[in-house]
C-alpha positions, -999 to +999 in steps of 0.1 A: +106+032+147+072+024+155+068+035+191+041+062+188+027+049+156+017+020+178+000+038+204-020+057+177-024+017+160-043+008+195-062+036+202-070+064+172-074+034+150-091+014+175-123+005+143-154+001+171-171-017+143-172+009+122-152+007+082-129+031+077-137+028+042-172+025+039-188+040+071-208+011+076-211-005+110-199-042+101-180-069+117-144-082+103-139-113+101-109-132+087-111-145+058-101-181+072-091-190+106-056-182+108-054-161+081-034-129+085-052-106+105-042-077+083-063-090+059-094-092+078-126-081+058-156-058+063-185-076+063-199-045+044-176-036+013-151-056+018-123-037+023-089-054+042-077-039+075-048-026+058-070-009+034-092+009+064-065+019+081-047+033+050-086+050+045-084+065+081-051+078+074-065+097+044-096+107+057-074+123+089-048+143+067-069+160+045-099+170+066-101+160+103-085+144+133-116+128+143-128+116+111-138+079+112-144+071+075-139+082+040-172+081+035-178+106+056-156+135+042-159+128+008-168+163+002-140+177+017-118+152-005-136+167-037-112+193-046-077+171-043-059+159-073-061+121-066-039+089-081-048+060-072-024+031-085-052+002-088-085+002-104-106-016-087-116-028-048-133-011-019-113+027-016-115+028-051-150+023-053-157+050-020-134+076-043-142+071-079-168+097-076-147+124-076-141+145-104-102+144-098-095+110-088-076+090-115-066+057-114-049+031-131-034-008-136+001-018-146-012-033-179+018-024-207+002-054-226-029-042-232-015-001-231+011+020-235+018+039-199-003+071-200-029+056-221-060+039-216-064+002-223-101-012-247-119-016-218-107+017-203-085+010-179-053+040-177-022+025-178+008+035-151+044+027-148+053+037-115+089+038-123+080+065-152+046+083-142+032+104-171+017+131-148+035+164-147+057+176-123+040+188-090+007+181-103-009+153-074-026+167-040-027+130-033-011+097-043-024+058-027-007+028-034-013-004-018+007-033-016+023-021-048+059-014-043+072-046-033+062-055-067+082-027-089+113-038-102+127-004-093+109+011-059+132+035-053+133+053-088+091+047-084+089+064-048+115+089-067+089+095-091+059+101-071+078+124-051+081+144-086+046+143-089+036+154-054+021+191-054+036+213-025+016+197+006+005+168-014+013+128+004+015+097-007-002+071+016+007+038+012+010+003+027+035-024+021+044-058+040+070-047+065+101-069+077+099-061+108+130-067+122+150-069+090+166-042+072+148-036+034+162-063+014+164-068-024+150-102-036+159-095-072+185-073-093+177-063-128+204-071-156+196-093-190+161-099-172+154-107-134+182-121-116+170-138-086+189-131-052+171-148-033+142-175-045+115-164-058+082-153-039+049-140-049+020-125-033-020-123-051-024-104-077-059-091-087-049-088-122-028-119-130-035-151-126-002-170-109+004-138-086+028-110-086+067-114-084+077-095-047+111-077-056+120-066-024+112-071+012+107-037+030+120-035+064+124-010+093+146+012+077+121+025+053+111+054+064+149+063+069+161+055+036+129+072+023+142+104+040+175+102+029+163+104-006+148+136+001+114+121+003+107+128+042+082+100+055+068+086+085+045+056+101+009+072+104-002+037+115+010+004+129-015-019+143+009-049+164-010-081+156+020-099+155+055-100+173+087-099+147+090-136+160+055-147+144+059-130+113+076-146+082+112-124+079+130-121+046+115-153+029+153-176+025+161-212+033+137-231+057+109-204+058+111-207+021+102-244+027+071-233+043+061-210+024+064-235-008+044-258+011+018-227+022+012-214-013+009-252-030-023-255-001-035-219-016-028-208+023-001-188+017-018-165+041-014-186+068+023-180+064+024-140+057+014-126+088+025-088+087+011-059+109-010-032+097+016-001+084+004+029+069+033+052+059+034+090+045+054+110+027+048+145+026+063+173+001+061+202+025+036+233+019+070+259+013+086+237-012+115+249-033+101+239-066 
């Protein structure tokens, strides 16, 4: 799966001190020793790796191969129809500028979807998107999916959304390894399949429920639907042995014992993906 996304991981995305998402020459640090390294910061914005290399992989699609930053081809970014599915951090910030970048929270408690919340913040189900049919040049989601109760009626639904050559660039913890893997099934509420893990959540205090573990048949099983995607990046910190696998039985020990520490990132090590799907130019609409 990931054979020439890794060669591009080690040398196009090679950072040479520069952000991807600022522009700045910085240095990028963990955040503590030991920490995932896919999580390592810019000393600058503070933007995660997994955020500059999503930022690189944007910044290379829609304007050059040898662009090194959004920052830098901002103006060639200005005329795309953007949806962004989080309202704050460091890529939002380098794009809010932009006359059509929207973005947006999953907040139904403080807004309907498709409405914006007191303090102006749009709300967005990605499992029911209220933007039209074929009406998004370009959709980012980070670290998003694992948390939808339904990913594949939400990747269904971008797809909808996508304008003929739009892409949706996203990252999400892979399994390498591991097939994708559901941690929950929906009935009268959430049944759990397997115990219950969460990752941070910006918005919530307590975290975010993870629903399902991706794996290395995502990109397959995204194609299958109709929704053709592949790796744009993979940057190999880790081997499949040093990474956490689908979170059951002793690992979920550690990872108990992780979060009660608040290191839970010393136990989710994953390697830097960047996937995209792309609704091809000649599209039967």
């Amino acid at each position: 799966m990931f054979g020439e996304a890794v060669r591009q991981g080690r040398d196009i995305f090679d950072e040479g001190g520069v952000c991807a998402v600022c522009g700045a020459r910085a240095s990028f640090p963990p955040i503590r020793p030991g920490f995932s390294l896919r999580e390592t910061r810019c000393s600058a914005c503070g933007a995660a790796r997994r955020t500059r290399d999503l930022a690189r992989c944007v910044a290379t699609a829609f304007s050059r191969p040898t662009a090194a930053s959004i920052s830098e081809v901002l103006d060639l970014l200005r005329p795309l129809r953007i949806f962004e599915a989080q309202a704050s951090g460091p890529l939002h910030d380098a794009l809010a500028s932009l006359p059509g970048y929207l973005c947006s929270e999953f907040i139904p408690e403080a807004a309907a979807p498709g409405t914006t919340s007191g303090v102006g913040v749009r709300c967005e189900d990605l499992q029911a998107l209220s933007f039209c049919d074929f009406s998004l040049d370009l959709v980012i989601t980070q670290d998003v999916l694992e948390h939808v109760a339904d990913p594949w009626r939400a990747f269904s639904e971008v797809w909808r959304v996508l304008a003929p050559g739009g892409r949706h660039v996203f990252t999400v913890p892979v399994h390498e390894g591991y097939a994708t893997t559901a941690r929950t099934e929906l009935g009268e509420g959430v049944q759990h399949l397997l115990p219950p893990v969460h990752h941070g959540d910006p918005v919530r205090q307590g975290g975010s429920l993870v629903f399902t573990d991706f794996g290395d048949d995502l990109a397959r099983r995204l194609g299958a639907m109709g929704c053709p995607t592949r790796v744009a990046c993979h940057v190999p910190f880790y081997e499949p042995p040093d990474m956490p696998g689908i979170i059951d039985g002793d690992a979920y020990t550690l990872y108990q014992e992780a979060r009660a520490r608040g290191e839970k990132a010393l136990f989710l090590h994953y390697n830097s993906t960047v996937f995209i799907t792309e609704r091809p130019r000649r599209s039967a609409l």
